[in-house]
DRENDO-1510 file (C-alpha; in Angstrom, 1 decimal, always signed):
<recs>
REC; n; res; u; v; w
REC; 1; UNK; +101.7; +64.3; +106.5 .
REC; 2; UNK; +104.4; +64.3; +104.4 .
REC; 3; UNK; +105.9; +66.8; +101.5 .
REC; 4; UNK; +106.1; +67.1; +98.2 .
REC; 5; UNK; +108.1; +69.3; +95.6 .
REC; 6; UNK; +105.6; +69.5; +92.8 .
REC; 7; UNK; +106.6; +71.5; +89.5 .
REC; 8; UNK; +103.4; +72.7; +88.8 .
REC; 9; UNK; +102.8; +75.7; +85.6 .
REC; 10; UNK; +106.5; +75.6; +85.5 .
REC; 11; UNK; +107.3; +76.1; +89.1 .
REC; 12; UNK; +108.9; +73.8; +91.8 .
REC; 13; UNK; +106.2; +74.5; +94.7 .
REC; 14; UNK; +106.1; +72.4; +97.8 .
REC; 15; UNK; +103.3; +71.3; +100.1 .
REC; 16; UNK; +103.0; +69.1; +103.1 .
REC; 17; UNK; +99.8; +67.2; +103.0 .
REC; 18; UNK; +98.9; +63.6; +103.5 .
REC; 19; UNK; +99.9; +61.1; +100.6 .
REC; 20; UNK; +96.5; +60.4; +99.5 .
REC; 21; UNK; +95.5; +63.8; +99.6 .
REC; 22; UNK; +93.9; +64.4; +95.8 .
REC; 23; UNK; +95.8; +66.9; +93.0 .
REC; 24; UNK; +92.6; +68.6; +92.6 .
REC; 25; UNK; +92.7; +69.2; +96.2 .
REC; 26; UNK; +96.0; +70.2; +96.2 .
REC; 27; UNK; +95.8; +72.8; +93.4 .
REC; 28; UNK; +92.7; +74.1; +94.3 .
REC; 29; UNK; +93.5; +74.5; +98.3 .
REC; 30; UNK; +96.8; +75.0; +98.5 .
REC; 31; UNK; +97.8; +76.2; +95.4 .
REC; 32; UNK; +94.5; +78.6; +94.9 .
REC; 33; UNK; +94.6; +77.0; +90.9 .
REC; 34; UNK; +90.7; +77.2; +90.8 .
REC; 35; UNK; +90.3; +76.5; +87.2 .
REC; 36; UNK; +90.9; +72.9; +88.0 .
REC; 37; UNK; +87.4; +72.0; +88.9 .
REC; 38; UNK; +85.6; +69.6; +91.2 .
REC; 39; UNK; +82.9; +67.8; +88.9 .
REC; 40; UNK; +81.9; +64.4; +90.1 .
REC; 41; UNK; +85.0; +63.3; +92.6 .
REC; 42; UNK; +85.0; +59.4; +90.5 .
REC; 43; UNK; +86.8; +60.4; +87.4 .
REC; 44; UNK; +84.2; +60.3; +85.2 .
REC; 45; UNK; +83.0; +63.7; +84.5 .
REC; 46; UNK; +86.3; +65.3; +83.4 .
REC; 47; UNK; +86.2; +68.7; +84.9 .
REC; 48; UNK; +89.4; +68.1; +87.1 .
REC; 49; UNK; +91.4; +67.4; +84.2 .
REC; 50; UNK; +95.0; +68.4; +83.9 .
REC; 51; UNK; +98.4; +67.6; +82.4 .
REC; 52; UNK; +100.6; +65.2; +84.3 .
REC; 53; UNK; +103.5; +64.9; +81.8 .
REC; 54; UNK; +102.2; +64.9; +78.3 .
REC; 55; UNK; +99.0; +63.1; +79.8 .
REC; 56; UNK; +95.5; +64.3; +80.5 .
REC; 57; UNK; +94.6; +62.9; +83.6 .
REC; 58; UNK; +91.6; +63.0; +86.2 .
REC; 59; UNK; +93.5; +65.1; +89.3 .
REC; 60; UNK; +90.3; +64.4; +91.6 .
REC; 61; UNK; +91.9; +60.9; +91.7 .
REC; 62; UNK; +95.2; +61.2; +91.5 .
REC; 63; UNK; +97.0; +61.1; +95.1 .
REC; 64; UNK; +99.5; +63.6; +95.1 .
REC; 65; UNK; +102.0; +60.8; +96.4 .
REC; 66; UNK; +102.0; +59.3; +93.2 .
REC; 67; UNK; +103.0; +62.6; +91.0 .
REC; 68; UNK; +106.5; +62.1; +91.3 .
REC; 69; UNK; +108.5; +64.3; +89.4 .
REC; 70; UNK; +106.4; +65.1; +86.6 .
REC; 71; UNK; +105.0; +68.2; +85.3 .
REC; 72; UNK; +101.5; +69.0; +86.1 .
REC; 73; UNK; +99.9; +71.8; +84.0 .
REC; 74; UNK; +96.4; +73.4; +84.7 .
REC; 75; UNK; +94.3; +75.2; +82.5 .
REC; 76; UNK; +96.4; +78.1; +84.0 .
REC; 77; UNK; +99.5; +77.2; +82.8 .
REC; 78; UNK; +98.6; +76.3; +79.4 .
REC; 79; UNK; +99.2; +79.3; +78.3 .
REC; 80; UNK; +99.9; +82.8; +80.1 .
REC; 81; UNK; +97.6; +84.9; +77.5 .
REC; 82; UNK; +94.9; +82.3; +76.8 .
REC; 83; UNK; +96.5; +82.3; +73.3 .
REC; 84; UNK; +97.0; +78.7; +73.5 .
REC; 85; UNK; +95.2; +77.2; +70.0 .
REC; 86; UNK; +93.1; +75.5; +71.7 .
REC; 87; UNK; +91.5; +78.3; +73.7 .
REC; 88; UNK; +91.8; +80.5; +70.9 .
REC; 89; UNK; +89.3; +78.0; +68.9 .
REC; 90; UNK; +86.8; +77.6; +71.5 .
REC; 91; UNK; +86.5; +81.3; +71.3 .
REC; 92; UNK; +86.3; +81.2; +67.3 .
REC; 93; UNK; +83.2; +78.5; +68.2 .
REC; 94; UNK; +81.6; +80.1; +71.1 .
REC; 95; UNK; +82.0; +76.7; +72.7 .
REC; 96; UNK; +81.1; +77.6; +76.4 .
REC; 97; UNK; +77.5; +77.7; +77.8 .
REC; 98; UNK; +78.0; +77.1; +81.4 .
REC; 99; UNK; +81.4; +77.1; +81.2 .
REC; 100; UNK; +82.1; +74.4; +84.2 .
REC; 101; UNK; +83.4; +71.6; +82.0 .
REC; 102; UNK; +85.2; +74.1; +79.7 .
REC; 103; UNK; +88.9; +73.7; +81.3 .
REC; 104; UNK; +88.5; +70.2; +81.6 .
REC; 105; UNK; +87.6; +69.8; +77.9 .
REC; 106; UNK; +90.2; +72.0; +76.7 .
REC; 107; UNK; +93.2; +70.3; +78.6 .
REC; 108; UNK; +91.7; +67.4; +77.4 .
REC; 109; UNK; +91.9; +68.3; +74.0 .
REC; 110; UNK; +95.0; +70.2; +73.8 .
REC; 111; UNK; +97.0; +66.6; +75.3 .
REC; 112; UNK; +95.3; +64.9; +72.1 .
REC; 113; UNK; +96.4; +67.7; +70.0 .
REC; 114; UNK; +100.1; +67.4; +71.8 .
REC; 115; UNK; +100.3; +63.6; +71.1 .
REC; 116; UNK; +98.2; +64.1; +67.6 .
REC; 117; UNK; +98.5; +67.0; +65.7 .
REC; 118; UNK; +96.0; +65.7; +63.2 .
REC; 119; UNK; +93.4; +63.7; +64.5 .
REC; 120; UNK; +90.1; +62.1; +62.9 .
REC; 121; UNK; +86.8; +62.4; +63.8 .
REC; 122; UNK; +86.6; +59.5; +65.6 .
REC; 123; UNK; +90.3; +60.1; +67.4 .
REC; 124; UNK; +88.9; +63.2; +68.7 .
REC; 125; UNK; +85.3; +61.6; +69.6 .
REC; 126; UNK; +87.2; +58.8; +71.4 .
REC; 127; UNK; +90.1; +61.3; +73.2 .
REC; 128; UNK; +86.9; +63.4; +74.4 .
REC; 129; UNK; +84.5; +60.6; +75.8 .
REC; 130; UNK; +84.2; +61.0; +79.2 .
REC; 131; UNK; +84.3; +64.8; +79.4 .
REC; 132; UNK; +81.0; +65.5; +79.6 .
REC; 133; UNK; +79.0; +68.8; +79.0 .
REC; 134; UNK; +76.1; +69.4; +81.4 .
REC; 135; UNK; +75.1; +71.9; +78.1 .
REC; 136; UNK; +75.5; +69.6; +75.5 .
REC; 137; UNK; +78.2; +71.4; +73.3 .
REC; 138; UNK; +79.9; +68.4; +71.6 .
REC; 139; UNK; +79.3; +69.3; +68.3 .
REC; 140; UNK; +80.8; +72.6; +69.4 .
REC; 141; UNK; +83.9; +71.1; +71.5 .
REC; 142; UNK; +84.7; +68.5; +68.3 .
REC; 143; UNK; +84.7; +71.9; +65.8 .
REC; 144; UNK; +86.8; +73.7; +68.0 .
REC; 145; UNK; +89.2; +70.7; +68.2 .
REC; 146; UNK; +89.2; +70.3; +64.9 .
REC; 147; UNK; +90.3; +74.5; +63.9 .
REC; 148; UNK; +93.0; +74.3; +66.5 .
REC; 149; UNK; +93.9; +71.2; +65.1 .
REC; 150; UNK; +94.2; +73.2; +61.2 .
REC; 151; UNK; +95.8; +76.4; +63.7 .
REC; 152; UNK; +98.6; +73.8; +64.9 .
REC; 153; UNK; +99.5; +72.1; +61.9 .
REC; 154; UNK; +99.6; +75.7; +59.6 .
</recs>
């Protein structure tokens, strides 16, 4: 076991679990963060995505030991309302089905949106690939992108 000061929505929080103990785990367990989600535990459906830094990254594979002293951000922390553009278009769409993927999409797309305000079609095809929908809402998910992409840049 070991601890960790993690600044996580903003907030230095410790924890004392082993090195290799998963973010996802972390948030979820210890941090009760539950919008994180537990999809597929390989990185490869996207549901467990958060921010580390200005990076969307997979947290069911990310050890905690290797966070450092960056910022994480989960789909709580981007933003306190659910005002965030992002969010705000996948309302305006109607994007959600199921809803299991839906945080994992939308951190995904708001760190494109963060490192490209203005991204084409294919950018945000490309950015998006590997979040996958059980319900099939890409078209959906690639509109919404694209209005809070127009809500950002107005």
């Amino acid at each position: 076991m070991a601890k960790f000061n993690l600044n996580i929505n903003g907030k230095t929080q410790e924890v004392e679990v082993d090195p290799s103990t998963p973010m996802l785990w972390v948030l979820r367990d210890h941090f009760k963060l539950l919008g994180t989600k537990y999809g597929c535990g390989i990185a490869q459906c996207g549901a467990c995505t958060v921010h580390l830094g200005d990076d969307a990254v997979r947290s069911c594979q990310l050890p905690v030991s290797s966070v450092g002293d960056k910022d994480i951000t989960t789909i709580e922390g981007l933003s306190e309302k659910g005002d965030h553009p992002v969010q705000q278009a996948w309302l305006e769409v109607d994007v959600p089905q199921c809803g299991y993927c839906q945080a994992g999409q939308i951190m995904t797309a708001s760190a494109l949106l963060e490192k490209n305000p203005n991204p084409s079609d294919e950018e945000i095809e490309t950015a998006m690939n590997g979040n996958i929908c059980r319900c099939g809402t890409y078209t959906r998910i690639k509109k919404a992108v694209k209005i809070a992409a127009n809500s950002v840049n107005a």
